[in-house]
C-alpha positions as CSV (number, residue, x, y, z in Angstrom):
1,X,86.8,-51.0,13.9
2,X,87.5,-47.8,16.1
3,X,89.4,-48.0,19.5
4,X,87.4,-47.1,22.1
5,X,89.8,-45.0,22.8
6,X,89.1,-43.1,20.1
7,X,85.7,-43.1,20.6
8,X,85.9,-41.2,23.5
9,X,88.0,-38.9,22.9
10,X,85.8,-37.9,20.2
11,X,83.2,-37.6,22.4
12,X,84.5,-35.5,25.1
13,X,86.4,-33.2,22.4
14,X,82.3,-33.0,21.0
15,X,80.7,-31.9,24.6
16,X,83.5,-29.7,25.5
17,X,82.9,-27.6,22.1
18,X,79.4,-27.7,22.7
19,X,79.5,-26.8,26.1
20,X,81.3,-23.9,24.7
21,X,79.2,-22.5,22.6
22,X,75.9,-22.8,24.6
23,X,78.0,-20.5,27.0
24,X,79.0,-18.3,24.0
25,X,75.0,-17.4,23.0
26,X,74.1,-14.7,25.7
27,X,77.3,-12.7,25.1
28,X,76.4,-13.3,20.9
29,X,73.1,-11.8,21.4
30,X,73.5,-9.1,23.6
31,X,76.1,-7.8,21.0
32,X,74.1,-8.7,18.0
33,X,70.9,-6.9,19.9
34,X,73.4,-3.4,20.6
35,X,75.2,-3.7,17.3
36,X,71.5,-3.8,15.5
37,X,70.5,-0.7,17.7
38,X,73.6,1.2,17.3
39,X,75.0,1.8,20.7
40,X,78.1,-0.3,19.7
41,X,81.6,1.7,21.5
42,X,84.9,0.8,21.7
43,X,84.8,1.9,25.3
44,X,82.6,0.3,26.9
45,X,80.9,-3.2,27.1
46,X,78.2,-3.7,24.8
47,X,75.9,-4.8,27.6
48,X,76.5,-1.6,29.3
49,X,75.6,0.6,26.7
50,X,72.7,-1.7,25.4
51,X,71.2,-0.7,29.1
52,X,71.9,2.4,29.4
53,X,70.2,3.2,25.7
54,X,66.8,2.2,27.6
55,X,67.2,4.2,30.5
56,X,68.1,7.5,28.7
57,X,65.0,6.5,26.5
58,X,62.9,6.2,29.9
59,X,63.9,9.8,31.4
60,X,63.3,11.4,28.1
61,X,59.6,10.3,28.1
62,X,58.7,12.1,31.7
């Protein structure tokens, strides 16, 4: 049978990777969403660049 020990520590090691990765999604899609629209720069922060695609878009229009 497995040491509680054991048990635990598997446990814990479990929530700590999920915990992880939950806090990894945001950053994962905002990149995915400015990679898929192109604004992707070494420069600059995806996030950045992803908004300022939509506000150049808005002061075209007027």
């Amino acid at each position: 049978m497995i040491a509680w020990g054991r048990i635990v520590r598997s446990i814990t090691l479990g929530m700590v990777i999920a915990v992880l990765a939950i806090g990894l999604l945001p950053f994962l899609l905002v990149y995915a969403l400015s990679d898929m629209n192109g604004v992707i720069d070494l420069d600059s922060t995806p996030f950045c660049l992803f908004l300022s695609r939509f506000i150049q878009r808005g002061k075209r229009g007027r």
